[in-house]
C-alpha atoms as a printed R data frame, in Angstrom:
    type eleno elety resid chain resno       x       y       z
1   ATOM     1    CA   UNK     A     1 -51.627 155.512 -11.481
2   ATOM     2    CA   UNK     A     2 -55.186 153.778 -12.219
3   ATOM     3    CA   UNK     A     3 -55.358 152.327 -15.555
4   ATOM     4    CA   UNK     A     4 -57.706 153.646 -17.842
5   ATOM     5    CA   UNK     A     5 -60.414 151.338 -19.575
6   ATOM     6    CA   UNK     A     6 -60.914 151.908 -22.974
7   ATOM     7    CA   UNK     A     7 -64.494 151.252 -24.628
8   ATOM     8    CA   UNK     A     8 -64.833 149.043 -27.575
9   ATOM     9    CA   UNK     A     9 -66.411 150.173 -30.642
10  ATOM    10    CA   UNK     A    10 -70.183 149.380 -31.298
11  ATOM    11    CA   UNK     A    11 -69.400 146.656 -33.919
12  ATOM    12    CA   UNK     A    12 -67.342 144.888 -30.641
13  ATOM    13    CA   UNK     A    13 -69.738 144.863 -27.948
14  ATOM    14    CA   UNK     A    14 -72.288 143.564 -30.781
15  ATOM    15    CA   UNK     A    15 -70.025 140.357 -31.804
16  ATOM    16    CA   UNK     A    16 -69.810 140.003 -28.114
17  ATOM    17    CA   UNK     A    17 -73.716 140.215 -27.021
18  ATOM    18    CA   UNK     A    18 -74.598 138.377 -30.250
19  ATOM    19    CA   UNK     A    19 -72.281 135.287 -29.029
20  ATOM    20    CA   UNK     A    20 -73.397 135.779 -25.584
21  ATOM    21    CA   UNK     A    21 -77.347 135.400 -26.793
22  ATOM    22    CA   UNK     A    22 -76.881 131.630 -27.054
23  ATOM    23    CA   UNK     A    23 -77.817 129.748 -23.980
24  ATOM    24    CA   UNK     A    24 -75.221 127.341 -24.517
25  ATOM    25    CA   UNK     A    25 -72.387 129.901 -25.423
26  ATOM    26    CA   UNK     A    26 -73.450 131.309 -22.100
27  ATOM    27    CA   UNK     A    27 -73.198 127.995 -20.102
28  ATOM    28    CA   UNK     A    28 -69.290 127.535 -21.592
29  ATOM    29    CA   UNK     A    29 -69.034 131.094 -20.646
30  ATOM    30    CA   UNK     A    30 -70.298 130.881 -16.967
31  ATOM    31    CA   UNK     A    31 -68.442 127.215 -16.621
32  ATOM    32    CA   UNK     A    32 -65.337 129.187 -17.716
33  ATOM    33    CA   UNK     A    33 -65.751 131.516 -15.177
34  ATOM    34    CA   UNK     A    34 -65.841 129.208 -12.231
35  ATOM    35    CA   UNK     A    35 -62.334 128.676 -12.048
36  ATOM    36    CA   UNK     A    36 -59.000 130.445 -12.723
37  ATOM    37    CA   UNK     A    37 -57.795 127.560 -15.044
38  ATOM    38    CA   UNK     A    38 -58.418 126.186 -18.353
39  ATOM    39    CA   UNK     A    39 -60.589 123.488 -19.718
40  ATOM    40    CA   UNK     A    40 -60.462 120.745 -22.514
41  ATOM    41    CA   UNK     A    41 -63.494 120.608 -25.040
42  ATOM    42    CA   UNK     A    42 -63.930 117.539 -23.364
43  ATOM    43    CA   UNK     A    43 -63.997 118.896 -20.294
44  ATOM    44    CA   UNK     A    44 -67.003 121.210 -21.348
45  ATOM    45    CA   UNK     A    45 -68.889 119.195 -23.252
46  ATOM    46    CA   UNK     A    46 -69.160 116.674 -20.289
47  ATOM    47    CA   UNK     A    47 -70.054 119.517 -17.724
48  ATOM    48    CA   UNK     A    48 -72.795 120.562 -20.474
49  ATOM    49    CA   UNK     A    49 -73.762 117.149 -21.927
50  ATOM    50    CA   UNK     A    50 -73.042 118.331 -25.336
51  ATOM    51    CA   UNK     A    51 -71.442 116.778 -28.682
52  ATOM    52    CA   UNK     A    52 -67.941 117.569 -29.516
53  ATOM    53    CA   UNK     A    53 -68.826 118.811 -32.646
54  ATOM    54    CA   UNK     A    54 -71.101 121.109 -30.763
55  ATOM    55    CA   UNK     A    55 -68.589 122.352 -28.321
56  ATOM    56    CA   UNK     A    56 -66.327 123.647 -30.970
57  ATOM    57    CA   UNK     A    57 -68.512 125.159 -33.162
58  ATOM    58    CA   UNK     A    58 -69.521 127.352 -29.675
59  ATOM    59    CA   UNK     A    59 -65.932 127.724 -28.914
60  ATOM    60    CA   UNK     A    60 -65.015 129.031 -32.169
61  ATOM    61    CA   UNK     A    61 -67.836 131.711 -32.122
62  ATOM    62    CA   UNK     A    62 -66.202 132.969 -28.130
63  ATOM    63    CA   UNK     A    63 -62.954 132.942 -29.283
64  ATOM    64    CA   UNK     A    64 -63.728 135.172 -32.982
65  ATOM    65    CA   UNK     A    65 -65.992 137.745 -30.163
66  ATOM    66    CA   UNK     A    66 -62.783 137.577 -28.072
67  ATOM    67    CA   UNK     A    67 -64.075 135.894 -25.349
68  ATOM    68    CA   UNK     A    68 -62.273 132.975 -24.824
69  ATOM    69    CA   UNK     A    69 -58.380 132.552 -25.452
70  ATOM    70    CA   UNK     A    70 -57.389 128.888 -27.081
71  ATOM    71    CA   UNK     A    71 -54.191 126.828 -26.711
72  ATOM    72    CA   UNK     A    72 -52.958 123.962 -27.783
73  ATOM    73    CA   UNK     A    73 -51.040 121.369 -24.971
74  ATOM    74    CA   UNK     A    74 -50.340 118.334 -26.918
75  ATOM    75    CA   UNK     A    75 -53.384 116.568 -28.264
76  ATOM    76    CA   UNK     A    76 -55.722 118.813 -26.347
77  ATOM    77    CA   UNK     A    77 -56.744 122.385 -27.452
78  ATOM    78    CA   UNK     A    78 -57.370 123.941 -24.008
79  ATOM    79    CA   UNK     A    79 -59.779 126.848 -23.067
80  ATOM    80    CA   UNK     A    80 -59.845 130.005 -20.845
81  ATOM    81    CA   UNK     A    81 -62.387 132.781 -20.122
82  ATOM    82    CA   UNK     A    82 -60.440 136.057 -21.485
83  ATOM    83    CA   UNK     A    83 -61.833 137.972 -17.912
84  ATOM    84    CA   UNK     A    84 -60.479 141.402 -19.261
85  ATOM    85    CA   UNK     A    85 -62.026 141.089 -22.910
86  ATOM    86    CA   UNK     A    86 -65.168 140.281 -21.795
87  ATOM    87    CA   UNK     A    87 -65.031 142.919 -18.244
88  ATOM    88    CA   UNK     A    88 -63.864 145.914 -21.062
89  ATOM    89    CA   UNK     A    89 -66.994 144.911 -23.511
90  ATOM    90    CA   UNK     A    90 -69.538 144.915 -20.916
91  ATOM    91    CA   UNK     A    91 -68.284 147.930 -19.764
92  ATOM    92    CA   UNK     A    92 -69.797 149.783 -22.927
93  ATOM    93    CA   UNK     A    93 -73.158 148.514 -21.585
94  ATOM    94    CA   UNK     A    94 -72.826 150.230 -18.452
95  ATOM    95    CA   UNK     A    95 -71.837 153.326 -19.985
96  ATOM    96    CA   UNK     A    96 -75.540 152.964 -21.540
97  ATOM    97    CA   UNK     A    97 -76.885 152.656 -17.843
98  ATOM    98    CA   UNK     A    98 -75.198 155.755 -16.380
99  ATOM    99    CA   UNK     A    99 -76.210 158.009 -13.882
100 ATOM   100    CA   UNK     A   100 -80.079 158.356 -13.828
101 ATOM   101    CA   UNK     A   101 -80.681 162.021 -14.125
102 ATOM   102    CA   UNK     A   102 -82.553 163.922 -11.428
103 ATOM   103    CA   UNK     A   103 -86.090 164.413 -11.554
């Protein structure tokens, strides 16, 4: 049976885009998505030449739009892209795009 995808309310996808709309969220977004594992803040912040206290204040905005998933391993807090989240959001936006009607 295929699973159904359910569409997130407006105020959703807009937490979403709006955390999306900064470059650098973006970059820890698409560095995310490069791999199937996690990565440290330290991790990221290397790959992006940014400041740690950067990095989290970017990570906290993901993970409060539901984009990222956060655990803690010890000392290290490490992060994930949340693949379904962010695939179910988008989806509203191409529910926008739709079928083109005939002309």
């Amino acid at each position: 049976m295929a699973e159904t995808q359910t569409v997130p309310p407006a105020p959703e996808v807009v937490r979403v885009l709006a955390a999306l709309s900064d470059e650098n969220r973006y970059r820890i977004v698409e560095l995310l998505s490069e791999g199937e594992g996690e990565l440290s803040c330290g991790a990221i912040g290397s790959a992006l030449q940014l400041s740690p206290s950067l990095i989290s204040h970017h990570l906290s905005i993901l993970e409060s739009a539901g984009i990222i998933g956060r655990r803690k391993d010890g000392l290290w807090t490490l992060n994930r892209l949340r693949r379904e989240e962010l695939s179910r959001h988008l989806s509203a936006l191409e529910r926008l795009l739709g079928p083109q009607p005939a002309n």
